[in-house]
C-alpha positions as CSV (number, residue, x, y, z in Angstrom):
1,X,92.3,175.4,194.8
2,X,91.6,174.3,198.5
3,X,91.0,178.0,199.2
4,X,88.2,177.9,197.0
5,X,86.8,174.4,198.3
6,X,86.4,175.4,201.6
7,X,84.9,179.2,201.2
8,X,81.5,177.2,200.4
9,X,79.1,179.7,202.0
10,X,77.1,180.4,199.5
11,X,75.6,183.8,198.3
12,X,74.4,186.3,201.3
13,X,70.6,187.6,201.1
14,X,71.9,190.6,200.1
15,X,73.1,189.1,196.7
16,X,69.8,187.5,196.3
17,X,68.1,190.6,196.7
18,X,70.1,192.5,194.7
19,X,70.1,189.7,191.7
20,X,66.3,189.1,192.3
21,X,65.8,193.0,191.7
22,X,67.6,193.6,188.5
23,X,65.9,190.3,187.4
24,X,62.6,191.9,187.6
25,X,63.4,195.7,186.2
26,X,65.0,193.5,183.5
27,X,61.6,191.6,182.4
28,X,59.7,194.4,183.4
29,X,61.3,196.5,180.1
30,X,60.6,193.0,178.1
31,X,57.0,192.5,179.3
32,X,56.0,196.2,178.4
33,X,58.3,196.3,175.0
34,X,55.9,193.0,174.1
35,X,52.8,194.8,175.3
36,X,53.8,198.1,173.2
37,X,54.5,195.6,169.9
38,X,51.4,194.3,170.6
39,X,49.5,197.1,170.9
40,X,51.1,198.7,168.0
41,X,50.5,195.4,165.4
42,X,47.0,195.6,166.8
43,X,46.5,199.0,165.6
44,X,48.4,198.5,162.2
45,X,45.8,195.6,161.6
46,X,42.8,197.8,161.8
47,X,44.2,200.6,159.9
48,X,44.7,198.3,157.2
49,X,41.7,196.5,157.2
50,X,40.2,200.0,157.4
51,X,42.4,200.9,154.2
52,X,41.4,197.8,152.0
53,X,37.3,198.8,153.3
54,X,38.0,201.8,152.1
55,X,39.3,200.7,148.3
56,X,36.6,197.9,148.3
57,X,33.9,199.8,148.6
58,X,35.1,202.6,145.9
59,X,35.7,199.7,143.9
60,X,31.7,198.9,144.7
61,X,30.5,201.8,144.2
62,X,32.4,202.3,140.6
63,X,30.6,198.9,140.0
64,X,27.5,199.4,140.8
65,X,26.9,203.3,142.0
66,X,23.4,203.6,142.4
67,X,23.6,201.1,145.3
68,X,25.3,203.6,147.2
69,X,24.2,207.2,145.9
70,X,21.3,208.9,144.2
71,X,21.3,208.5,140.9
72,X,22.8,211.8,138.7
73,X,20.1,211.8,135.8
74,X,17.3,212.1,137.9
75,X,14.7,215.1,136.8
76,X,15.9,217.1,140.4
77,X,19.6,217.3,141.2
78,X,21.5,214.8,143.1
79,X,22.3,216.1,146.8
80,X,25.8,215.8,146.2
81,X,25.9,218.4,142.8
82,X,27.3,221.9,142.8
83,X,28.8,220.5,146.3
84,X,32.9,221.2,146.8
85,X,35.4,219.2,148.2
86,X,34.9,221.5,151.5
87,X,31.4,221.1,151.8
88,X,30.2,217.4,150.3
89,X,27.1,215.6,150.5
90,X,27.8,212.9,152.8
91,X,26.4,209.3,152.4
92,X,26.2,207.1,155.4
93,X,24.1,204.5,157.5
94,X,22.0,207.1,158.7
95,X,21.3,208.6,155.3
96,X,21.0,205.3,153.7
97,X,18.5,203.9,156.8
98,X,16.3,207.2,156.2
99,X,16.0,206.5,152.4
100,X,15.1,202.8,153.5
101,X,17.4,200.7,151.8
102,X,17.4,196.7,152.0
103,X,20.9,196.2,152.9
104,X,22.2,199.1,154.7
105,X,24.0,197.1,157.4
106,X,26.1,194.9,154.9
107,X,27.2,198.7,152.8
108,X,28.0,201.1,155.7
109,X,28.7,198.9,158.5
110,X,30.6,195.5,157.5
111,X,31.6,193.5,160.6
112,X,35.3,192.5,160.2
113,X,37.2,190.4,162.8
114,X,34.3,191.1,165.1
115,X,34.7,194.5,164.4
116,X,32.6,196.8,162.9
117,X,33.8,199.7,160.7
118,X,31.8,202.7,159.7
119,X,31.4,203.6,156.0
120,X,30.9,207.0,155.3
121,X,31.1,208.8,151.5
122,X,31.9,212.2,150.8
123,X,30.4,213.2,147.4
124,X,31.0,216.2,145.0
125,X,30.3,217.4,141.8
126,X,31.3,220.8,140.4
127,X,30.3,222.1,136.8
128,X,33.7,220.8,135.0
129,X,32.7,217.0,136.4
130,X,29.3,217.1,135.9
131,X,30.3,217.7,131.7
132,X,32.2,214.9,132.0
133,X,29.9,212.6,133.7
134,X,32.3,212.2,136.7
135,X,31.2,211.8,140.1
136,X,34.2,212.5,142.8
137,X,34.0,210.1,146.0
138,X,35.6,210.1,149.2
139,X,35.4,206.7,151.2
140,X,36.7,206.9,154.6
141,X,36.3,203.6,156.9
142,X,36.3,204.3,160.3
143,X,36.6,202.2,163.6
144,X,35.5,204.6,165.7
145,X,35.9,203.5,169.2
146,X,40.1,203.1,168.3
147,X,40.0,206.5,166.3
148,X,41.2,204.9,163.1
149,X,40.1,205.9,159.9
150,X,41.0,205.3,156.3
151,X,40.0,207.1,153.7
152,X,40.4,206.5,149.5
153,X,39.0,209.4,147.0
154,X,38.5,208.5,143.4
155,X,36.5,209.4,140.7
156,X,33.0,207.6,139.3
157,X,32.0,207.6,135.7
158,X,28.3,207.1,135.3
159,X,26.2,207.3,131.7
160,X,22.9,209.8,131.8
C-alpha cells in the first residue's frame, strides 16, 4: 500500500494525448450516427407526408373529380381517353393554371411543414374502362428538391 501512496505522479502527456484522441474518434462515430438518424427520419417524414398527399388527393378527386380533370361526358373527348398507362394525359399546376382555375395553388401545390409538394395526375382510359365508366388515376406527390415522390393509382367512377 505505501508503494502505491508515494508513486503519485500523475498521468504523462503522453496518456492524455492518447486518452484525449480515442475520446474524440469515439464521439466522432456518435455525432455522425445522430446526424445519419437524423437525416434518415427526416427523409422518412417527407416520404410519408408525400404518401398520405398522395391518397388524399385520390380520395379528392373520387369525391369531387371534375375539380381536378375534364369532365368525361363532354361532346369532344377528354384528353386523357384512348390514353395507356405508358402514355397518360397528365394533370398538373401548369395544366390546371393554363385552363385558369380558381384554386390551383391549394390542388397541386399544398404547403406542408413549410414544404411544398408537387401534385401531378396521370390519367387513362382505354375502351374496357370507358364501358364501365371508370377513370384510372395515378397521383404521385413529389418534393422535388429532396427527390421524393409518392405515388397512389386507383380507379374513378363517374356517371355520364
Amino acid at each position: 500500500m505505501d508503494h502505491f501512496m508515494k508513486d503519485s505522479g500523475g498521468a504523462s502527456l503522453v496518456e492524455v494525448v492518447a486518452s484525449l484522441l480515442i475520446l474524440s474518434v469515439l464521439l466522432l462515430t456518435f455525432f455522425n450516427f445522430f446526424v445519419f438518424t437524423n437525416k434518415a427520419a427526416h427523409s422518412s417524414q417527407d416520404k410519408l407526408i408525400g404518401t398520405y398527399l398522395a391518397k388524399a388527393t385520390l380520395e379528392r378527386v373520387k369525391a369531387d373529380p371534375l375539380s381536378y380533370i375534364d369532365p368525361p361526358d363532354s361532346a369532344t373527348p377528354p384528353p386523357y381517353a384512348g390514353k395507356t398507362k405508358d402514355d397518360p394525359y397528365v394533370y398538373s399546376y401548369d395544366v390546371c393554371k393554363a385552363k385558369n382555375f380558381r384554386d390551383c395553388e391549394t390542388l397541386y401545390l399544398p404547403l406542408v411543414n413549410g414544404k411544398t409538394y408537387e401534385i401531378c395526375l396521370y390519367v387513362y382510359q382505354d375502351l374496357s374502362d370507358r364501358r364501365l365508366n371508370l377513370i384510372n388515376v395515378a397521383v404521385q406527390a413529389r418534393l422535388e428538391d429532396k427527390g421524393i415522390a409518392s405515388t397512389v393509382e386507383g380507379f374513378v367512377r363517374y356517371e355520364p
